[in-house]
N, C-alpha and C positions, 0 to 999 in steps of 0.2 A: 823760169818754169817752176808750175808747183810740184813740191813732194812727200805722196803720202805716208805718213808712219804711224796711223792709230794700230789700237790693239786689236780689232780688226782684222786690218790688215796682215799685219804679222799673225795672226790663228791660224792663215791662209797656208801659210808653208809648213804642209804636214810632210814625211817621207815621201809618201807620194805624189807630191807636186815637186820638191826639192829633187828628185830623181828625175822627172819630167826637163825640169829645166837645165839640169844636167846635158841630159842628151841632147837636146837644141844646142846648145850655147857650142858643142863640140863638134857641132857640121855649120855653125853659123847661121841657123837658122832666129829670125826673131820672135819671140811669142810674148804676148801683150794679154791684159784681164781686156775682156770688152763689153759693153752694150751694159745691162741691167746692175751685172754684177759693183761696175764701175760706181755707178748713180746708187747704190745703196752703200755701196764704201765712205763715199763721200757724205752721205748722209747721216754716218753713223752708225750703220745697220748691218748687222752679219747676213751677207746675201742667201737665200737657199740654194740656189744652185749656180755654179761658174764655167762660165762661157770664154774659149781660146781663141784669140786670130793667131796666124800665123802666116810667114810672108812663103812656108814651104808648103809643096803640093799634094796633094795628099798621096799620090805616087812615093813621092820623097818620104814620106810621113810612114805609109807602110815598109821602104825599104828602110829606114832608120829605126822602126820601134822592132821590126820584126828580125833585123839582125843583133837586136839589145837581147834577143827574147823576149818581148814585150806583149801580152797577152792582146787582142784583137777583138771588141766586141763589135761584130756585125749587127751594125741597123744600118738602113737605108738612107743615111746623110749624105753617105762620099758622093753621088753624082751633084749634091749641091756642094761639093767639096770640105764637108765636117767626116773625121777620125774618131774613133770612140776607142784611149787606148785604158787596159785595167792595168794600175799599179797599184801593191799596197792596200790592196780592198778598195781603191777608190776608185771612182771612171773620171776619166778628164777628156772630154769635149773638145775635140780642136778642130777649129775650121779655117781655111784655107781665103785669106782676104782674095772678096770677089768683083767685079762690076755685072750690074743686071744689063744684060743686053739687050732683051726683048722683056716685057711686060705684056699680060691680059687684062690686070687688075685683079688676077686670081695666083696664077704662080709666075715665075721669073726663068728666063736660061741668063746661066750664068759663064762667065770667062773669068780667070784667075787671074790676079794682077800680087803686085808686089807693093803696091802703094795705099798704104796707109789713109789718105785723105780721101781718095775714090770710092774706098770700101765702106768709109763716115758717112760720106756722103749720098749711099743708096738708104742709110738707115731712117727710123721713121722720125725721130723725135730729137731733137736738141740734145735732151737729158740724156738720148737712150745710145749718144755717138761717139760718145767717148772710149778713149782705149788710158790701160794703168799698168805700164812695163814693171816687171816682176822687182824693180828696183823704188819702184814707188815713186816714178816719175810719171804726171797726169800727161793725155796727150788729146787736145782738144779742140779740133777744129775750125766748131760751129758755136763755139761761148757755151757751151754745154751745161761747165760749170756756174759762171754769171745768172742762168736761168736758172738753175737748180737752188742758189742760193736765193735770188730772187721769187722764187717759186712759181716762175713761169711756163708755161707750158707752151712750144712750140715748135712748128716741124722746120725739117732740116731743109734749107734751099725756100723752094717756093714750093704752097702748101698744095696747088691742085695738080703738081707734078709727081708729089708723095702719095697722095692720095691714088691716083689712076696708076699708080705700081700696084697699090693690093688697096681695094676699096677699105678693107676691114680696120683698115688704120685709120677709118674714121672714127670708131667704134672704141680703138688705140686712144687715142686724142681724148676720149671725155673719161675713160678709166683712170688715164694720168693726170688729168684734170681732178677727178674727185681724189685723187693719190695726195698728190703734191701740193697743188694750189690751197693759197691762203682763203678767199672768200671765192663764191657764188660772179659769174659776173664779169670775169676780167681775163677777157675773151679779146683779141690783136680783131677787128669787123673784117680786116681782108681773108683770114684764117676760116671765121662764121663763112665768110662769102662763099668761099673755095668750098667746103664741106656742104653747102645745100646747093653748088653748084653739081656738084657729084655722087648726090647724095642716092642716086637712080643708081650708080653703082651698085650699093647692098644689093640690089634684087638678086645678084649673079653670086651673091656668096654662100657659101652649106651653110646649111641651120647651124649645124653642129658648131662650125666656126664661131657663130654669131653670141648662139647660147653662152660659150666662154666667157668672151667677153661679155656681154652683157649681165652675166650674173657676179662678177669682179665689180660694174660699174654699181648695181643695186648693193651691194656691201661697202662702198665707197661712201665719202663726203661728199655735200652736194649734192647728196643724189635728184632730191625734186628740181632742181634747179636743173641738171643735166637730162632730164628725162624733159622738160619742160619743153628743155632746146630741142631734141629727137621732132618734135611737133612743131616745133617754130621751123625747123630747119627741113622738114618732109620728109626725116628717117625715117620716124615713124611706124609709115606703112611696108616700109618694104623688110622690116626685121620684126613681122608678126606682130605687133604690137595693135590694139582696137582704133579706130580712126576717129572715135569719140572717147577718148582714155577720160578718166574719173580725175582731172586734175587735183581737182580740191580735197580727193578724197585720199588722193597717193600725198598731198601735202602733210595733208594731217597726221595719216598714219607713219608716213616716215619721219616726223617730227617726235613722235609718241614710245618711236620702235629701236632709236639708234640705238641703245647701249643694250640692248636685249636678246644680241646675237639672233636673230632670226633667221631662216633659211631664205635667199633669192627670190624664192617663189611666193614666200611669205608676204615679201616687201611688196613683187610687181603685183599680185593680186589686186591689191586696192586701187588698182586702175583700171581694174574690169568691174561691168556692170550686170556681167550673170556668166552663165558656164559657158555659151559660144564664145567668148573671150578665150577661153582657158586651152577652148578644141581648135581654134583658130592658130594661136600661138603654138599647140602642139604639132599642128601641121606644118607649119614653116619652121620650128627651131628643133622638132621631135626632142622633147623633149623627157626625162623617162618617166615612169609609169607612177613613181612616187610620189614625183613633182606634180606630174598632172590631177593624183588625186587629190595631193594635199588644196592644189587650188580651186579644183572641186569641192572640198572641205567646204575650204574658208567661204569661197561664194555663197553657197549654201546654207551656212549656219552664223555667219556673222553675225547677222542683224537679231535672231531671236536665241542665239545661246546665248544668252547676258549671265552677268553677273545678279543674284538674290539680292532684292533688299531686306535687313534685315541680319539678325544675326550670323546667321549661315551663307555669307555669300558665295560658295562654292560648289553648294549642292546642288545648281541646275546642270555644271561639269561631271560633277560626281556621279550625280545618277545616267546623265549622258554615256560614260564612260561603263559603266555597271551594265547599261544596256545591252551594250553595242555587241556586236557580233563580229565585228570586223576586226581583225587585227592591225595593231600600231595605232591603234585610236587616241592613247594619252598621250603620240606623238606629235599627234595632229592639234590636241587641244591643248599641248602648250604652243602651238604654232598662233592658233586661234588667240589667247591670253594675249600673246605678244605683238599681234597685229589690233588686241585692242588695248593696246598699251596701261596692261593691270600687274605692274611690274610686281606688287605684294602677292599678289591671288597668283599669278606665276610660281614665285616660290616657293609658297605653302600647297601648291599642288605636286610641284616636284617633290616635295617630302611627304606627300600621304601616299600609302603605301594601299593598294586596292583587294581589300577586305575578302574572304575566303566566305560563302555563305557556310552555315553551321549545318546546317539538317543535310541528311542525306536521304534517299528512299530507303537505305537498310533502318537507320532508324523507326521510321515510319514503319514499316513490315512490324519490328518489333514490337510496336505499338498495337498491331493487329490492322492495318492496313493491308489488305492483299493484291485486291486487283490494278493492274498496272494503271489503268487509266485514274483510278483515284487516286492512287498517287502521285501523278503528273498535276492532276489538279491541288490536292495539298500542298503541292512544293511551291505550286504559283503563288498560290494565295501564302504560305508563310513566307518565299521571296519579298511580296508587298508588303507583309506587313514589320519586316527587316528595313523594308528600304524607307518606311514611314518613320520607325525609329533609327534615320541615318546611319543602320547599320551597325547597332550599335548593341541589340539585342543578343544574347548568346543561345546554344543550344535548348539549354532550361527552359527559360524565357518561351522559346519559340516552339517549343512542344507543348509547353503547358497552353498557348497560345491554340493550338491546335484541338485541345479540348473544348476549349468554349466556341471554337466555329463548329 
């Protein structure tokens, strides 16, 4: 058996895990790392959050933390059999090894077992089945690890019996895919088969669900490659997506966009071919109101916000921006920059700092301007004539400017 001892791992046992394991060990109960946290351990990577099995119930679980004194935070886990106990300022997650009894393809009723390899085996993923006793002893079913070194990606058992436990692990499958996997490509065909065998599943899962995932898979590697399959495989349609997607145009752009941190919405845009794309998707993934406009943006302004030829390539943005009326706008156009992959003209926009106009109407009064409506009209026209000298004009300038009109 392997055992792990990275530095990692040991960061793991703060007081409040070292007291955790305390109390188990002194009723006999066994508690083990499991699923994600595992698969990140072993890859070298400090997990974000850690996930408990244990072979106690959560019955047992409250009578043991709660005669410790063990603080209790209440969420909604214990009827799936997870304890949420606080020690130490920390929460520790423990869930109670389960077997799924019944499946919908949407939720599960579960029975509590004691057995370790049953509770592996409801999981969705190879990678994701593993358990890591607090001794740093791997516990590994399903080769879990072999794939993981391998960079494989695959489900636990047979794939179209994972799948029809919760559809959305189809959706699981291409996240891990653009995750882990080395190239584009190297896909088990019985695994492909299974997933477009089931793939009428999605129809039956919340937006809400879908949107997570999906917006994980577009920040991933691979991603045209995974998005390609959604359509070869007849996801597709049933997780909002257009049934004529802009293949060539999502190629380009994500080739253009990886290292430019882009937002999700940024990415799937260029596979829409106008704004019923954007209303469509919002309906099925609802997705929020930011998202929606931002791809409302981009639809909109891709093709004629360009970059100037010419010395000034930034001032079709700039004066964009100076326009607009809308707020979060310089948010949107760096979204726009990076969906046209102008990684310089991005940066040099992130550090211009957007110009205060000089003149005010008191000025102007001072001038001997009185009536409001001439003033509304001077301010327009020294506005223009500000934005002709890129802004660059100052108060002087722009009054003395106002004598000659």
């Amino acid at each position: 058996t392997m055992r792990l001892q990275a530095p990692q791992f040991q960061a793991l046992f703060t007081p409040g895990l070292r007291s955790v394991a305390e109390l188990f060990k002194k009723k006999n109960y066994e508690l083990r790392i499991a699923g994600g946290a595992v698969r990140d351990l072993l890859s070298g990577v400090t997990p974000q959050d850690i996930d408990f099995a244990t072979t106690a119930t959560p019955a047992e679980m409250k009578e043991m933390f709660t005669a410790a004194g063990v603080r209790l935070i209440n969420n909604k886990g214990e009827k799936h059999g997870t304890i949420t106990a606080r020690l130490h300022e920390q929460n520790f997650e423990i869930t109670t090894l389960r077997i799924d009894v019944v499946t919908d393809g949407r939720h599960a009723e579960v029975e509590f077992t004691t057995d370790w390899h049953k509770d592996a085996e409801r999981r969705d993923l190879t990678v994701n089945s593993m358990f890591l006793g607090l001794d740093g002893t791997l516990y590994d079913f399903f080769n879990g690890y072999e794939d993981l070194k391998s960079k494989k990606i695959r489900f636990v058992g047979k794939a179209a019996e994972r799948i029809q436990e919760d559809y959305l692990r189809i959706l699981r499958y291409f996240r891990f895919y653009g995750r882990i996997a080395e190239k584009p490509g190297d896909h088990e065909p019985n695994t492909l088969q299974a997933i477009k065998e089931n793939a009428k599943g999605l129809a039956g899962i919340s937006g809400e669900r879908i949107w997570v995932e999906l917006k994980k898979i577009l920040l991933g590697n691979h991603v045209s490659h995974l998005v390609q399959l959604m359509y070869e495989l007849d996801i597709a349609q049933y997780i909002g997506l257009p049934l004529d997607g802009n293949l060539e145009e999502f190629a380009r752009v994500t080739k253009n966009i990886q290292d430019l941190s882009p937002k999700p919405m940024t990415v799937l845009t260029s596979l829409f071919k106008g704004k019923d794309d954007v209303t469509n998707l919002d309906l099925r993934l609802k997705i929020s109101k930011e998202e929606k406009n931002l791809g409302l943006f981009l639809v909109k302004h891709r093709q004629e916000l360009t970059k100037a030829q010419g010395p000034e390539p930034l001032r079709p943005y700039q004066d964009f921006l100076m326009d607009s009326r809308e707020a979060h706008t310089n948010a949107k156009i760096f979204e726009l920059l990076k969906y046209q992959g102008e990684e310089q003209l991005l940066k040099e926009m992130q550090e211009w700092t957007v110009p205060s106009f000089p003149v005010s109407g008191h000025d102007l009064r001072k001038m001997g301007v009185s009536s409001g409506k001439e003033i509304g009209t001077a301010l327009q026209q020294l506005r223009d004539e500000w934005k002709k000298s890129g802004y660059h004009m100052d108060k002087e300038e722009l009054l003395s400017c106002l004598k000659k009109l």
